[in-house]
C-alpha positions as CSV (number, residue, x, y, z in Angstrom):
1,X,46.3,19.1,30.5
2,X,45.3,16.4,32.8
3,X,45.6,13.4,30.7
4,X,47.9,11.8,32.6
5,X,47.0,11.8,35.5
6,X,45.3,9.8,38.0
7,X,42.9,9.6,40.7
8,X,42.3,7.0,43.3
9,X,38.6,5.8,44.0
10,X,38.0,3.4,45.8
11,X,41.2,1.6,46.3
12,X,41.8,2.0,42.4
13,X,44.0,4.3,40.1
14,X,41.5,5.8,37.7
15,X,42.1,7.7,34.6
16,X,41.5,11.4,35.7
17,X,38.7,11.9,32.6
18,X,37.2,8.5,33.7
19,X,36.8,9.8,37.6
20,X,33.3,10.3,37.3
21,X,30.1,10.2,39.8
22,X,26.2,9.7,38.4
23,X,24.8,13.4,38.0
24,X,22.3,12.5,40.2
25,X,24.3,11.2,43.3
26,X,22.8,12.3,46.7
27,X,27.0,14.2,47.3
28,X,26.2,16.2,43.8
29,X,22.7,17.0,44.0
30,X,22.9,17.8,48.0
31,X,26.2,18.3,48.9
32,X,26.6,16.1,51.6
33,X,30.2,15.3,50.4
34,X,33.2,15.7,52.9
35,X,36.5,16.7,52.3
36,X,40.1,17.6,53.3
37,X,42.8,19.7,51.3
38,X,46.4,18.9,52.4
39,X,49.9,20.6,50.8
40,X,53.0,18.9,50.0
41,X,56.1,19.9,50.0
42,X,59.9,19.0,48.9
43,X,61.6,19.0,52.4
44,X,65.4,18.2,53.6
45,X,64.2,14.4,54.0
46,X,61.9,14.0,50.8
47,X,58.5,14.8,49.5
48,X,55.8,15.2,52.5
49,X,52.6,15.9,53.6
50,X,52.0,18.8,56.1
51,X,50.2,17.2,59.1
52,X,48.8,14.3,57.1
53,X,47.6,12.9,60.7
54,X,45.3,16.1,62.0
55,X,43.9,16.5,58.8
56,X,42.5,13.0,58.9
57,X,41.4,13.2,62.5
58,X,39.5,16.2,61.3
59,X,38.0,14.4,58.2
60,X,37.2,11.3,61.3
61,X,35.3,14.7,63.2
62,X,33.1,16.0,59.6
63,X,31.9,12.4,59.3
64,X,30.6,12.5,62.7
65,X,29.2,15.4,62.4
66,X,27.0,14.3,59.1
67,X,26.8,10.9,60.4
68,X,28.6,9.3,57.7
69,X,31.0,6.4,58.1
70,X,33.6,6.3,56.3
71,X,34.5,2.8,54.5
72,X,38.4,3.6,55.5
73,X,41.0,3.0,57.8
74,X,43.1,6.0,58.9
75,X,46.2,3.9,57.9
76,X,44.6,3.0,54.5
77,X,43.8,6.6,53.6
78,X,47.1,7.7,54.6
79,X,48.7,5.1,52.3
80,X,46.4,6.4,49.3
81,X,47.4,9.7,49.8
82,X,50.9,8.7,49.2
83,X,50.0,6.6,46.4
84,X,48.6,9.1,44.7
85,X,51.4,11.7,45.1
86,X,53.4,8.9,43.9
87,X,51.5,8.5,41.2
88,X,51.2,11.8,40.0
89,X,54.7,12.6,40.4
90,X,53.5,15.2,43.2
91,X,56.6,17.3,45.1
92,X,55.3,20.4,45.6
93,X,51.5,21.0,45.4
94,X,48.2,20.2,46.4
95,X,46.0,16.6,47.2
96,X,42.6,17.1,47.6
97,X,40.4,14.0,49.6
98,X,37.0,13.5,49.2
99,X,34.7,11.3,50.9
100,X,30.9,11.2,49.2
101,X,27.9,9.7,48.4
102,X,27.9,8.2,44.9
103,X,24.3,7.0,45.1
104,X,21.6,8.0,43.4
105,X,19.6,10.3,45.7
106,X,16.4,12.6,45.5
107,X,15.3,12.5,49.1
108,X,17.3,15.0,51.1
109,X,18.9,12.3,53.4
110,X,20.9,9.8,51.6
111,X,19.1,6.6,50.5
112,X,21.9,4.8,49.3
113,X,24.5,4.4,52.3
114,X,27.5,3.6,50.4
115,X,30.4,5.8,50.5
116,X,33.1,6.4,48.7
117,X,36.5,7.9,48.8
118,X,38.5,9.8,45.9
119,X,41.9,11.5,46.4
120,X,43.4,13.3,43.8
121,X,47.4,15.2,43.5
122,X,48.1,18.4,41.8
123,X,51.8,19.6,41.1
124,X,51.9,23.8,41.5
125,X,53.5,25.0,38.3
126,X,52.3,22.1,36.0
127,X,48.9,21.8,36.8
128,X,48.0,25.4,38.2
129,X,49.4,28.5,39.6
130,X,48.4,30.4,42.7
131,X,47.2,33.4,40.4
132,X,44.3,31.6,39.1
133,X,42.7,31.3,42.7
134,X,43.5,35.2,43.3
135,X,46.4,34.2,45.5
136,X,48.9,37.2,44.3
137,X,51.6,37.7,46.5
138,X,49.6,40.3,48.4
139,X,46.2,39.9,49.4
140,X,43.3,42.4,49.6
141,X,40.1,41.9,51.7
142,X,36.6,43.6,52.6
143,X,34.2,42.5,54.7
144,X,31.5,40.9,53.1
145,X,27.6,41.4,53.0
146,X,27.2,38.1,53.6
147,X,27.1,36.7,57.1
148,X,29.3,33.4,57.9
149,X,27.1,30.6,59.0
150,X,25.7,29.9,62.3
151,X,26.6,27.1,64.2
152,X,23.2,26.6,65.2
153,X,22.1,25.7,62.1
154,X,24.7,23.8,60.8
155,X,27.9,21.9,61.8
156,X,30.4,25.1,60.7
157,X,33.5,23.0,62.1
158,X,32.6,19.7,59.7
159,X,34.3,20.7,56.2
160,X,31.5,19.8,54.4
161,X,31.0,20.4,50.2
162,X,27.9,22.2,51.3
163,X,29.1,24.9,53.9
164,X,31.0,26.2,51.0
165,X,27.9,28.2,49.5
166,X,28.7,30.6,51.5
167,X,32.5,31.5,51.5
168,X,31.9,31.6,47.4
169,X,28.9,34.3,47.4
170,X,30.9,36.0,49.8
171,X,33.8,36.1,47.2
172,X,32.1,36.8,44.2
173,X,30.6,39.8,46.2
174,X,33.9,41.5,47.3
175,X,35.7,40.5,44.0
176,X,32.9,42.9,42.5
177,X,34.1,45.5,44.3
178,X,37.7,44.8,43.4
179,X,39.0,43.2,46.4
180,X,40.5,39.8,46.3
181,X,38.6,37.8,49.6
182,X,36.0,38.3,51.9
183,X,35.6,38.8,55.3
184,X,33.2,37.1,56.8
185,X,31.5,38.6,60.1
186,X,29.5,36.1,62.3
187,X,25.6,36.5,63.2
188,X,26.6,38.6,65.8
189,X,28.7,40.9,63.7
190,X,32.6,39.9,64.9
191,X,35.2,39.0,62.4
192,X,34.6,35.3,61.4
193,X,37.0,34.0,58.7
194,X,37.6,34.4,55.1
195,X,36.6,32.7,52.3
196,X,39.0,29.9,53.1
197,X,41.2,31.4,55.5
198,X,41.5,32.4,59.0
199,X,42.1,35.7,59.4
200,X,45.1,37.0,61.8
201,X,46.0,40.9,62.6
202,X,48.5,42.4,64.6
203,X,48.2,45.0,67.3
204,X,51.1,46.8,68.7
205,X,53.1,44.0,68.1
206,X,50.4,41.1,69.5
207,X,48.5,38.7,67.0
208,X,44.8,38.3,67.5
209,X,42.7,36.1,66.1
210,X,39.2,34.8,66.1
211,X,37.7,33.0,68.9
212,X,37.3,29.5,67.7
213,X,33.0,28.6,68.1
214,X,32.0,30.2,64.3
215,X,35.1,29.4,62.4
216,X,36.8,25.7,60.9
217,X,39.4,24.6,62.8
218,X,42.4,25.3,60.8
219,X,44.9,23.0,60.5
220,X,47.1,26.1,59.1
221,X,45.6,28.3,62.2
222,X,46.6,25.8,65.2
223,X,49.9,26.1,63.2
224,X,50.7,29.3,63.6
225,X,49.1,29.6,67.4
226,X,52.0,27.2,67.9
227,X,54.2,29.1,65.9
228,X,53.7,31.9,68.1
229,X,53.8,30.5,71.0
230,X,57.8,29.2,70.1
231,X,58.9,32.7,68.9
232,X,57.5,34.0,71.8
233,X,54.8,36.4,69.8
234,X,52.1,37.5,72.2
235,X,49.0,36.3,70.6
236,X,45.4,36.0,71.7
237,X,41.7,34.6,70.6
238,X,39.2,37.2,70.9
239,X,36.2,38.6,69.6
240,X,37.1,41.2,67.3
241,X,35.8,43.7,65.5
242,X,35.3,45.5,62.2
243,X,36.9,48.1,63.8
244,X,39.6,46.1,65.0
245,X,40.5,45.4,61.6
246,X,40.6,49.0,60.4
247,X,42.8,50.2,62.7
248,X,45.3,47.2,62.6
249,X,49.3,47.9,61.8
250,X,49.6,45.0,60.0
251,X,46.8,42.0,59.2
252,X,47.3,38.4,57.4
253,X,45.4,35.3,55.8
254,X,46.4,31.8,56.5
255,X,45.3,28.4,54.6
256,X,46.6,25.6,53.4
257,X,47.6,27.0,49.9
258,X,49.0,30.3,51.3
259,X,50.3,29.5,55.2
260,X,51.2,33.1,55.7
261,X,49.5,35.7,52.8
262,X,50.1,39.3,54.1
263,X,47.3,41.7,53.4
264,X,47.9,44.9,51.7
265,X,44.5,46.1,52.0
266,X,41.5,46.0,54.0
267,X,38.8,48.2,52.8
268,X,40.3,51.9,52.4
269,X,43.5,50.6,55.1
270,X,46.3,50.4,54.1
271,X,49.0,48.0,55.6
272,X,52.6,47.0,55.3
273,X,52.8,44.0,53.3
274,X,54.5,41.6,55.0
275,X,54.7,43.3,57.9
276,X,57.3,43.0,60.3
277,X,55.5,40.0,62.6
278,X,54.0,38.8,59.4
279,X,57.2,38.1,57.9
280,X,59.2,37.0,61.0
281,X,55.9,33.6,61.2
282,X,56.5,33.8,57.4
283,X,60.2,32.8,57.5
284,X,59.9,30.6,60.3
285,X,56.8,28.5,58.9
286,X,59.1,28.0,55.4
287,X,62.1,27.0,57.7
288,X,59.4,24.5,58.6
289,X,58.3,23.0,55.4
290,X,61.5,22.9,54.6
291,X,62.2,20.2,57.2
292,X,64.6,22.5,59.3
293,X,63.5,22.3,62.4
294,X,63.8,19.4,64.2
295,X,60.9,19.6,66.5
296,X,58.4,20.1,63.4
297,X,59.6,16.7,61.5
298,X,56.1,15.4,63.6
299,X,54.4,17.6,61.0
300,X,56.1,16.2,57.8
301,X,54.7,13.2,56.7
302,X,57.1,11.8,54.1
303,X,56.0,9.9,51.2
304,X,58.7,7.8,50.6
């Protein structure tokens, strides 16, 4: 399926079967890789890369924060990433950048301190489809057993390969049940994130979300705070609740793959999916990608 396509490593194109690290790298066996998933898109002014920039800067703020320097420029990254899309004939889809050890390494600090840098391109439609990942139109969510991750014990903000133990127990769990993603609570029992999402409901009218200490920082999230704040849709960050959640009028996901995923479901609630706000961020985030609105070209970085 993938036979023709490529991967850069390293400054290289690489056949995709020949992309290959030693089973024994320290990034493998410890999962002290970093990483950063960006969408593309085919907008009024050509293919482009939602906010190519912040997710860099936040790749810049994971490497700090597992003291790992990374070999590359921002400018050199940013002209791999277009490569690559390039390459792989990318105008609507998916690029996935991954910084890593390649080392051999037992110990559980790195003994090897070179790094390495891989960024791949996936077209939707060719290469996958939303359905394989769970993403229907409509989502459906429980809270999970499982207790997001304290940021006292590790960097919850770095999106590092590692932190993602826990999103994928949590989602195996609720998927058992018959739901498709998890809520995650925090150590103090408020309403964390989902598996990969950041988690938005609407309250007469008013969004609230999550306060910001036990969750990633969203690229997709600080999108639609912004969003909100131009449509003029009261919004607020605040601890909430798994009550909160289950008395809700309407509740969606947001992520890179799905910017606005309405939830039908959240445990025995029912909800209007898309609800009315949920629909009105909807429309005005595609308007958006589509390179509409003026004032959002900032966000589009185009590859050509």
């Amino acid at each position: 399926m993938f036979s023709n396509r490529r991967i850069w490593i390293d400054g290289k194109m690489t056949a995709f079967k020949a992309a290959k690290v030693h089973i024994l790298s320290h990034s493998f066996a410890r999962g002290s890789g970093i990483f950063e998933v960006m969408s593309v898109y085919p907008t009024d002014n050509g293919v482009a890369v939602f906010r190519l920039r912040d997710h860099l800067l936040r790749l810049e703020h994971s490497a700090r924060d597992l003291m790992m320097k990374i070999p590359l420029s921002r400018n050199r990254l940013t002209q791999a990433i277009k490569q690559t899309v390039r390459a792989n004939r990318v105008s609507h889809g998916l690029v996935k950048l991954i910084v890593f050890y390649p080392g051999f390494g037992l110990e559980v600090i790195p003994t090897d301190d070179k790094v390495s840098v891989a960024v791949a391109a996936f077209q939707f439609g060719r290469d996958f489809n939303m359905s394989k990942f769970g993403e229907d139109r409509f989502a459906t969510a429980a809270i999970s057993k499982w207790r997001k991750l304290d940021p006292r014990t590790v960097p919850v903000h770095a999106k590092a390969a590692a932190n993602y133990l826990n999103p994928m127990l949590a989602k195996l769990e609720v998927r058992k049940r018959g739901f498709k993603t998890p809520v995650l609570l925090d150590t103090d029992g408020f309403v964390a994130e989902g598996a990969t999402e950041s988690v938005f409901i609407v309250k007469n009218g008013r969004v609230l979300t999550s306060r910001p200490e036990h969750i990633l920082l969203s690229i997709t999230r600080m999108s639609i705070l912004q969003i909100c704040a131009d449509l003029k849709v009261p919004l607020a960050q605040k601890k909430l609740t798994p009550q909160d959640l289950r008395a809700c009028d309407e509740a969606f996901f947001s992520s890179t793959t799905c910017k606005v995923w309405p939830i039908c479901r959240i445990e025995n609630h029912k909800l209007p999916a898309p609800g009315p706000v949920s629909l009105k961020l909807q429309n005005y985030f595609d308007l958006i990608l589509a390179g509409k609105i003026k004032k959002y070209h900032k966000w589009l970085e185009l590859v050509d």
